[in-house]
C-alpha positions in Angstrom: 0.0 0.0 0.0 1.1 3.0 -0.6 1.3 6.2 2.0 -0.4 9.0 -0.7 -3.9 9.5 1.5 -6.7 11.6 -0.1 -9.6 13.6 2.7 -13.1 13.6 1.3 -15.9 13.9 2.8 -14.8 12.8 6.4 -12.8 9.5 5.2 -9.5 9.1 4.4 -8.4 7.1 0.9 -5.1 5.5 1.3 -4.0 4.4 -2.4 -3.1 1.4 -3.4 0.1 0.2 -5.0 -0.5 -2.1 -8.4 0.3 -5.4 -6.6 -2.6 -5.0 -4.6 -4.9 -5.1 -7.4 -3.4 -8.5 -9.0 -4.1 -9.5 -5.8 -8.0 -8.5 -6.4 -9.1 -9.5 -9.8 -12.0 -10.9 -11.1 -12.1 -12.5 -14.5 -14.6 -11.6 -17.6 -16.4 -15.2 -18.1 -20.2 -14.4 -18.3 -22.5 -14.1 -21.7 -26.0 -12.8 -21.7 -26.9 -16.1 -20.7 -24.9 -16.9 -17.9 -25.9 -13.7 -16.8 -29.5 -14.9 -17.2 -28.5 -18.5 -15.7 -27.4 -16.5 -12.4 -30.2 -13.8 -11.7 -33.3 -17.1 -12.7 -30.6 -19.5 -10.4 -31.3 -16.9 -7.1 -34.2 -16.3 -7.4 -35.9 -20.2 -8.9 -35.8 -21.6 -4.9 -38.6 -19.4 -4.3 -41.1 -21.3 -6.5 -40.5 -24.0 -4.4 -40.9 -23.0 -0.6 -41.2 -19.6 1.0 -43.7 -17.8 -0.9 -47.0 -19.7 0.5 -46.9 -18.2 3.7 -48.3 -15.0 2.3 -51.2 -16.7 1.5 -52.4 -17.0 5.7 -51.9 -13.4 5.7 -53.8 -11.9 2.5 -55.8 -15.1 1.2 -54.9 -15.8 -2.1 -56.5 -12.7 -3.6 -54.1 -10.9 -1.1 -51.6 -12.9 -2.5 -52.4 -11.9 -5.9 -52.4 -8.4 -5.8 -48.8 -9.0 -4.1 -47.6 -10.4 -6.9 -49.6 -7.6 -9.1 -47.4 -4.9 -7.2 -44.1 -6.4 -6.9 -43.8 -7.0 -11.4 -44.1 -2.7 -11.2 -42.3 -2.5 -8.4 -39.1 -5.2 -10.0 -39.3 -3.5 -13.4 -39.2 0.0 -12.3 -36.3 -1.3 -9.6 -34.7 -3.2 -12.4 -34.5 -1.0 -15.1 -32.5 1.8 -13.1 -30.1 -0.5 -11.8 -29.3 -1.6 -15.9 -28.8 2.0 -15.7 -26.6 2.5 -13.3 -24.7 -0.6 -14.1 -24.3 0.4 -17.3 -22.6 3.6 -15.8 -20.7 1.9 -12.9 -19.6 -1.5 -14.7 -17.8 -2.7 -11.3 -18.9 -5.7 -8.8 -19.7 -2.7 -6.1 -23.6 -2.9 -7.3 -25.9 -1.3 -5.2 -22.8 -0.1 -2.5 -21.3 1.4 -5.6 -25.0 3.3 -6.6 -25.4 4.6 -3.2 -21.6 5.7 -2.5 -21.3 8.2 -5.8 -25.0 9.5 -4.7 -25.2 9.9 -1.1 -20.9 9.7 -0.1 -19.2 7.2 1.7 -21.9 6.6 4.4 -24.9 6.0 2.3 -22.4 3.8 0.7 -21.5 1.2 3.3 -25.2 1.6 4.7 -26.5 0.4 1.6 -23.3 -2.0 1.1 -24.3 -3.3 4.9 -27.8 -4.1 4.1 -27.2 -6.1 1.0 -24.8 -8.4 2.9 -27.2 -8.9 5.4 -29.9 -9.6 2.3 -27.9 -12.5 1.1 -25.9 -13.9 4.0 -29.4 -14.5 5.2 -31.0 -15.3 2.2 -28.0 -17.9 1.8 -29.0 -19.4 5.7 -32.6 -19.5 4.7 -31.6 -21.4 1.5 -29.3 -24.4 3.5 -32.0 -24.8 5.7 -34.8 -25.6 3.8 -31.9 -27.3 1.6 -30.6 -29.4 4.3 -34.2 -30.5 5.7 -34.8 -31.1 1.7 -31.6 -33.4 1.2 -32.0 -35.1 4.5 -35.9 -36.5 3.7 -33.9 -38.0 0.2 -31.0 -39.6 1.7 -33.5 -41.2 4.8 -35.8 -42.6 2.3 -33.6 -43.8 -0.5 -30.7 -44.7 1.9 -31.7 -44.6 5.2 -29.4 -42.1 5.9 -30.3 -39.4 8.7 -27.7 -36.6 9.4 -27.9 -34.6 12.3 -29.1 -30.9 10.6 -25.6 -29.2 11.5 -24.0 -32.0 9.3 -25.5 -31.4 6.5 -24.8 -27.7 6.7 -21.5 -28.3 6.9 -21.8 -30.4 3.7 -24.1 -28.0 1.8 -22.1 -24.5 2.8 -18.4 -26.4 2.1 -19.7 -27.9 -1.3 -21.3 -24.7 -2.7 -17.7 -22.6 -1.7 -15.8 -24.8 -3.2 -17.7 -24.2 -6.3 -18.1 -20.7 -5.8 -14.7 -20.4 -5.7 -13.3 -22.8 -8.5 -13.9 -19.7 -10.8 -16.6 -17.3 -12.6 -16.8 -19.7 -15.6 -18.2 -22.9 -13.5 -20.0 -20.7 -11.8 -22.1 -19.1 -14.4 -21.8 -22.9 -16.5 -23.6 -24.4 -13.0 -25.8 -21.8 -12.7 -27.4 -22.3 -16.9 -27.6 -25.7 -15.9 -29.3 -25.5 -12.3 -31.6 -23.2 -14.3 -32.6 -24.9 -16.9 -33.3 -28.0 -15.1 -35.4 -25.9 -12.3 -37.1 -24.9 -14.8 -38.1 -27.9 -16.5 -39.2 -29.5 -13.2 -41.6 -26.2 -12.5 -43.2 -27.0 -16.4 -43.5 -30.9 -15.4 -44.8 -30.0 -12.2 -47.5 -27.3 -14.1 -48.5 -30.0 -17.4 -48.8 -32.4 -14.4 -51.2 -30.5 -12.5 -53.6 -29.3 -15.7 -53.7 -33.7 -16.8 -53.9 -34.7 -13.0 -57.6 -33.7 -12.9 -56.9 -32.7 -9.3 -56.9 -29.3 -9.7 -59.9 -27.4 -8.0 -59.6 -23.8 -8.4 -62.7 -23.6 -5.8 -60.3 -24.1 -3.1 -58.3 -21.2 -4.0 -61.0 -19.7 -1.8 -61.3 -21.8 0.7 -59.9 -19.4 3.8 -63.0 -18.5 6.0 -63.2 -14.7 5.7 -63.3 -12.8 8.5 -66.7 -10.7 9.7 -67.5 -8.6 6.7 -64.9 -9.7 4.5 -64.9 -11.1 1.4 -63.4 -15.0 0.3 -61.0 -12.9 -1.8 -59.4 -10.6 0.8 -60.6 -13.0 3.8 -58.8 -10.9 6.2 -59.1 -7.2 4.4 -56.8 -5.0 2.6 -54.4 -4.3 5.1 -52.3 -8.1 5.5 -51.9 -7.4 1.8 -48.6 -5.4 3.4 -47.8 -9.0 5.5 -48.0 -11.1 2.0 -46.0 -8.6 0.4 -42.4 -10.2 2.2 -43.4 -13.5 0.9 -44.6 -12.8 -2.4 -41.2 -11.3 -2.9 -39.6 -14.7 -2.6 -40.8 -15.0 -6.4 -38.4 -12.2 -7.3 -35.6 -11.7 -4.5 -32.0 -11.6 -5.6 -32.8 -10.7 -9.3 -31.0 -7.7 -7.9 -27.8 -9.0 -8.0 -26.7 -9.1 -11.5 -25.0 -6.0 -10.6 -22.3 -7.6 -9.0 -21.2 -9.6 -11.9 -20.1 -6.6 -13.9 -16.4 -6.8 -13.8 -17.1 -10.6 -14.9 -19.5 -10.1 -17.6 -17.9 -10.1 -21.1 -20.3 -6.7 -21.8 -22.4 -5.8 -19.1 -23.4 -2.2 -20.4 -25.8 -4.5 -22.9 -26.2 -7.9 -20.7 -26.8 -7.2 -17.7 -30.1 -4.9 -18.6 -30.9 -7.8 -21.3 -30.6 -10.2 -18.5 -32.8 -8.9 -16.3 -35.6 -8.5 -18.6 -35.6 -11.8 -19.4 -35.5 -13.5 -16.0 -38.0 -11.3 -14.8 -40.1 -12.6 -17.6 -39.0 -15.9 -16.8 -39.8 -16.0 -13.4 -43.3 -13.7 -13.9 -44.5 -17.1 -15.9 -42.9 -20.1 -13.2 -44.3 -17.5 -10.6 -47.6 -17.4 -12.2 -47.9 -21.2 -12.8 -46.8 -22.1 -9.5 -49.3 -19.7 -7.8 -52.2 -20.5 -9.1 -51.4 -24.2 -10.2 -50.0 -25.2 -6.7 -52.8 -23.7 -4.5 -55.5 -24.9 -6.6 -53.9 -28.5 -6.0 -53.5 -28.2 -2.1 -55.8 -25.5 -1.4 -55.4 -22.0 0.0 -55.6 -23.0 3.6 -53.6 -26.1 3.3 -50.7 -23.9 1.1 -50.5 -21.5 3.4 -48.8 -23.4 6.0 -46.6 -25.8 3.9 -42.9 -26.5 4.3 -42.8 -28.2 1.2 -45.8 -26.7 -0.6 -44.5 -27.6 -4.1 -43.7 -31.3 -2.8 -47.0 -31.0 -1.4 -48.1 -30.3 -5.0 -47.0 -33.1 -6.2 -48.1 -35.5 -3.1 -51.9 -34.3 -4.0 -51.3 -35.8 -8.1 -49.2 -39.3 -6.9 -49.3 -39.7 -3.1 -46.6 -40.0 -0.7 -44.8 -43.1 -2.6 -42.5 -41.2 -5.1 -42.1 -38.8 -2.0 -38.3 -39.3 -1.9 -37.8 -38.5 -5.6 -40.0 -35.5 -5.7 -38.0 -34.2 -2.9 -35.3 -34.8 -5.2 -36.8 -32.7 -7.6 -37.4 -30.1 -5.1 -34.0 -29.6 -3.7 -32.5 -29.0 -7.1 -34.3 -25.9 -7.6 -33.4 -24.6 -3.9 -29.7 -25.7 -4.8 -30.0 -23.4 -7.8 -30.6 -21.0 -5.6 -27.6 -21.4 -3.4 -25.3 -21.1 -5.8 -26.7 -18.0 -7.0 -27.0 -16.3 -3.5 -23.8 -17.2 -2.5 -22.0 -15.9 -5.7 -23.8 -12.6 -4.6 -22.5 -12.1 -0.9 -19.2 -13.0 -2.4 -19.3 -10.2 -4.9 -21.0 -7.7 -2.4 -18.5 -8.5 0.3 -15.5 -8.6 -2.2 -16.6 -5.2 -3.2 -16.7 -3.5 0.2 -13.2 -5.0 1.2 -11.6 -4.4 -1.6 -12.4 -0.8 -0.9 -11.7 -1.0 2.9 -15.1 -0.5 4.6 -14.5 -4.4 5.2 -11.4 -6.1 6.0 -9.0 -6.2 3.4 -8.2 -9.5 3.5 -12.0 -10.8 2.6 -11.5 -9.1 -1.5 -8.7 -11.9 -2.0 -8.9 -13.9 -5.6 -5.9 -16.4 -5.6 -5.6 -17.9 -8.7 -8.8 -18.9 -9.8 -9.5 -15.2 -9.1 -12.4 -15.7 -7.3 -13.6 -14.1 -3.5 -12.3 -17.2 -1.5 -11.9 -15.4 1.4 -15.6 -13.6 1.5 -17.3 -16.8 0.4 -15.7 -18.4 3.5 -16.5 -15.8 5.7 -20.0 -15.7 4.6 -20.8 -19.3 5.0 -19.0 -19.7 8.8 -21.2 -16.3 9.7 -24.5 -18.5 7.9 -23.7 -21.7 9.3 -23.6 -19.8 13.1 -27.5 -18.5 12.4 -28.0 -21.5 11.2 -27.1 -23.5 14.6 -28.6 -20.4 16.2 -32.0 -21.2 14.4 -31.4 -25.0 15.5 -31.2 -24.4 19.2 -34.0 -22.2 19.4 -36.4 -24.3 17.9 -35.7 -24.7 14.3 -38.0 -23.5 11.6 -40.8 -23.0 13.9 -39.2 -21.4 16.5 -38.5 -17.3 16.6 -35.0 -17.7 15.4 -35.8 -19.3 12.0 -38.7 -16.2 11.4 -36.0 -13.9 12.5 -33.5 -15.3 9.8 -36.1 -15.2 6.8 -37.5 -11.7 7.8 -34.0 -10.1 8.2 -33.0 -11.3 4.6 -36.6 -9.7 3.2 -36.0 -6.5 5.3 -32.1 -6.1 4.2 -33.0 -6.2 1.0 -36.1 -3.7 1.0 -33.7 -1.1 2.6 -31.0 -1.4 -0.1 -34.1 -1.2 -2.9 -35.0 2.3 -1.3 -31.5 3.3 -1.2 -30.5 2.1 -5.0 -33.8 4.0 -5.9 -33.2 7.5 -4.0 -29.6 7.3 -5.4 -30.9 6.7 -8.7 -32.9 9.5 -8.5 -30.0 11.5 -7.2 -27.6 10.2 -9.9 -30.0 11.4 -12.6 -29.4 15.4 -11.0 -26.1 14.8 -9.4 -23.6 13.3 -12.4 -25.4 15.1 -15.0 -22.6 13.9 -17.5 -21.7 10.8 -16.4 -21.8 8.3 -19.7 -24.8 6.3 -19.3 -25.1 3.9 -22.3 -28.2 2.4 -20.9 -31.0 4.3 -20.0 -34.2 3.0 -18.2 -37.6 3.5 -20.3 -39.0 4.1 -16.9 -36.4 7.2 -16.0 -37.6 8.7 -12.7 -40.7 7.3 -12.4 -40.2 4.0 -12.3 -37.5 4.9 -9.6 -40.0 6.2 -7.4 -42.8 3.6 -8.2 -40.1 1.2 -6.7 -39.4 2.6 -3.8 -42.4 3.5 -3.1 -43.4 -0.1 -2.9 -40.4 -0.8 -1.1 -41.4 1.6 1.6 -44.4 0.3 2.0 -43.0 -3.0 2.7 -40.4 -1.5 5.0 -43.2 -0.2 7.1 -45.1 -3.2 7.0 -42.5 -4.6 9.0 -43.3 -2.1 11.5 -47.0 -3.1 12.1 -46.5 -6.7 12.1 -45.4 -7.9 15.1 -44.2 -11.1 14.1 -41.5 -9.3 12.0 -40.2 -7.3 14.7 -37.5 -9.7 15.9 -35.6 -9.0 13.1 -35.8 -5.1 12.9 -34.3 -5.6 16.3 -31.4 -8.0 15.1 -30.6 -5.6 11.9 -30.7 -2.7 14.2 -28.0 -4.2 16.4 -26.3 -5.4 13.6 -25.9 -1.6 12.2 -25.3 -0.4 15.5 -22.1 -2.4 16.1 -20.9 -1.6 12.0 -21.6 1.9 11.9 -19.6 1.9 15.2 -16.9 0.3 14.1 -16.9 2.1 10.6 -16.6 5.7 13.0 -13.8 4.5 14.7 -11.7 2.5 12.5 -12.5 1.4 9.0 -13.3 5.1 7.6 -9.8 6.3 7.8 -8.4 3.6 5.9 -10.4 3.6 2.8 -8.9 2.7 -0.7 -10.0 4.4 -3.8 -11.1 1.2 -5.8 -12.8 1.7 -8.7 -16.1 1.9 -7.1 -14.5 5.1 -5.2 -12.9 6.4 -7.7 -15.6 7.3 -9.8 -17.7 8.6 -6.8 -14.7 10.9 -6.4 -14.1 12.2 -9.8 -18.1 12.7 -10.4 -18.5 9.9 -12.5 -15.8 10.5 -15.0 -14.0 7.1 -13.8 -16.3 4.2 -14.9 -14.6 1.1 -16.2 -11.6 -0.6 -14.3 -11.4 -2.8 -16.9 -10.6 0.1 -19.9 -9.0 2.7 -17.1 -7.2 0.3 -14.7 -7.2 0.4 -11.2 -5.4 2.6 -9.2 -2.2 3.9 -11.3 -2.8 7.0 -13.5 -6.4 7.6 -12.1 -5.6 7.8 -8.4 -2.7 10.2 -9.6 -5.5 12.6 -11.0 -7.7 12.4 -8.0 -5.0 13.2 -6.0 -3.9 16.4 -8.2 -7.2 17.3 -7.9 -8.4 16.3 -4.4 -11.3 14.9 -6.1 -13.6 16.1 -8.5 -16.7 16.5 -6.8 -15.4 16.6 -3.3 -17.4 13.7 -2.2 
């Protein structure tokens, strides 16, 4: 590292020397459709446990209009983050958004909450992955594992191929895709042939005094279903974080998103309607497995083991994806010192080792957290899924107020992408997103996890005071926040080197 420090905005940027850079690279492996592959492969787990549980809230008209609202809410979030991808082609993603808009500390708040998002999203994932793998092995082999084991088994498995480089990655997550997807269409051209279907007991929740069978308990739990329903969509998001290892993100990633979001719009839609109408709004809506359940109500419990099987590959898919994305996130904060240095090391496959690690040993311990008090249906396994919903509706708000911001604040930064939606669909997005965030609020149930991302901010933002602000690095992340968005693509500009020279000449261009 080198001594040359930089003083903006109440941090301190100590530049780098080159060697610390080599030390940090990511490499280019991801076409349109790996991209594709990644964002379906995050989200695909949620068509197959998660999202039911919206359906005891809100009924399954409730449930519905959820759904309804979250496609706006997506596309407006999604088209300004092409945007600003296309503008900030680096793995920061939505850290990188919110430190050129709102400086340094909007920066690693937003960074913060989208490493809570997937940490926990990751934890929910190997849980209902572990229970998943464990009801296979027990009925094909009658092996039974002890929960922690197969943590250990699922968390060291997906590192090591998280870490064996970009190109498996994005190959494995095509694949995991595909084949998700194909067991969502089975599952759907089963359930029209199985002549099982009665779309009757879509309405089967007893409505409440003066309600309707379509909103059986009012308008209001619509706000409750909403966390649930996003389980259809979350960690779309990400794609972001593959810029620097996308072959031409200012096209893909934008192209990507729009067609997973149409991707998962139809598997969401089949599963929605075609999955309740087999089981039954009441029965759906407190289901573990509901898809499983699905396919119980067409063959009966004796292919259970196999269509468990089934099952667990899509919440694998998932896995892969969500952990490539805390990798990235984290990787991205280290690199530029709001995290310890040490976590943004590649080796040679120049991959995150050190993050990916990190983040699975922090999972696995909220994981035997969850276990000791009480599993899924104790408060620790709520608190778990409701802080990954609630991390990432507070970095949605964020990427949409600094998108707005961007828009008025860089005025001529290149942006090679523009959303169709501009400002609008900005504020449609976070709109929604606030709404969410305060649903949180009003239902108690949720609360337990406000508390925990509260204490987890406390002891950051703490520690970000004291220590980890004065030894910032101007990454490329930072160093177009600095120069006002006239740095943009490490890949073209380099990192550190000439750039950092200019900064420094100029103490920075827009002096935050």
């Amino acid at each position: 590292m080198s001594k040359d420090t930089l003083n903006v905005s109440g941090v301190t940027y100590t530049t780098a020397d080159a060697n610390y850079f080599k030390k940090r690279t990511l490499k280019r492996s991801a076409g349109l459709w790996g991209l594709w592959g990644l964002a379906v492969a995050a989200v695909v787990s949620g068509d197959f446990s998660g999202w039911n549980f919206g359906i005891g809230f809100a009924g399954f008209g409730g449930m519905l209009i959820a759904f309804a609202v979250l496609i706006f809410m997506y596309y407006g979030m999604m088209f300004s983050i092409g945007e600003m991808a296309g503008a900030m082609p680096h793995s920061g993603g939505a850290y990188s958004f919110a430190r050129s808009a709102m400086g340094p500390w909007g920066g690693f708040i937003t960074g913060l909450a989208e490493t809570i998002e997937y940490v926990a999203t990751t934890a929910v994932v190997v849980f209902f992955s572990a229970s998943y793998a464990n009801s296979v092995t027990s009925e094909l082999l009658g092996l039974n594992l002890p929960m922690f084991v197969w943590y250990i088994i699922l968390y060291a498995v997906f590192v090591l191929l998280n870490s064996a480089g970009s190109a498996v990655s994005f190959k494995f997550a095509i694949v995991v895709s595909i084949i998700s997807i194909a067991i969502l269409l089975v599952f759907s051209v089963m359930a029209v042939f199985s002549g099982k279907l009665d779309f009757n007991s879509l309405w089967n929740i007893a409505p409440d005094a003066g309600q309707s069978t379509f909103l059986p308990h009012g308008w209001l739990p619509i706000l409750f279903a909403l966390p649930y329903a996003m389980w259809f969509f979350l960690g779309i998001e990400e794609l972001p974080l593959a810029a620097e290892e996308a072959h031409d993100p200012v096209k893909d990633i934008p192209r990507a998103g729009l067609i997973a979001r149409t991707t998962l719009i139809v598997t969401g839609l089949l599963v929605l309607f075609l999955n309740t109408a087999l089981v039954g709004a009441e029965g759906i809506s407190a289901a573990g497995e509901p898809l499983l359940d699905g396919f119980r109500a067409m063959v009966g419990d004796g292919a259970a083991a196999v269509l468990a099987l089934f099952a667990l590959i899509g919440l694998l898919a998932s896995l892969q994806g969500i952990m490539f994305a805390y990798g990235r996130n984290m990787y991205s904060l280290s690199r530029a010192g709001y995290y310890p240095k040490v976590l943004s090391l590649t080796g040679k496959r120049e991959t995150p080792y050190v993050a990916l690690t990190v983040g699975a040993v922090i999972g696995f311990l909220a994981l035997i957290a969850v276990d000791s008090l009480g599993g899924a249906t104790g408060v620790a396994g709520a608190i778990v899924l409701n802080i990954a919903v609630w991390g990432a509706v507070i970095a949605y708000i964020l990427q949409m107020v600094s998108f707005v911001i961007l828009r008025k604040k860089f005025p001529k930064a290149n942006r090679p992408y523009k959303s169709p939606w501009g400002i609008p669909g900005a504020v449609i997005a976070a709109v929604v997103s606030l709404a969410i965030f305060f649903g949180f609020f009003i239902n108690e149930p949720a609360r337990p996890a406000i508390i925990a991302i509260a204490v987890i901010y406390a002891l950051m933002l703490i520690g970000f005071a004291l220590y980890g602000r004065k030894r910032l690095v101007l990454s490329p992340e930072e160093e177009y926040a600095v120069s006002g968005g006239l740095h943009g693509d490490p890949q073209k500009e380099g990192y550190g080197g000439k750039v950092e020279k200019d900064l420094l000449a100029s103490d920075g261009a827009d002096g935050k």
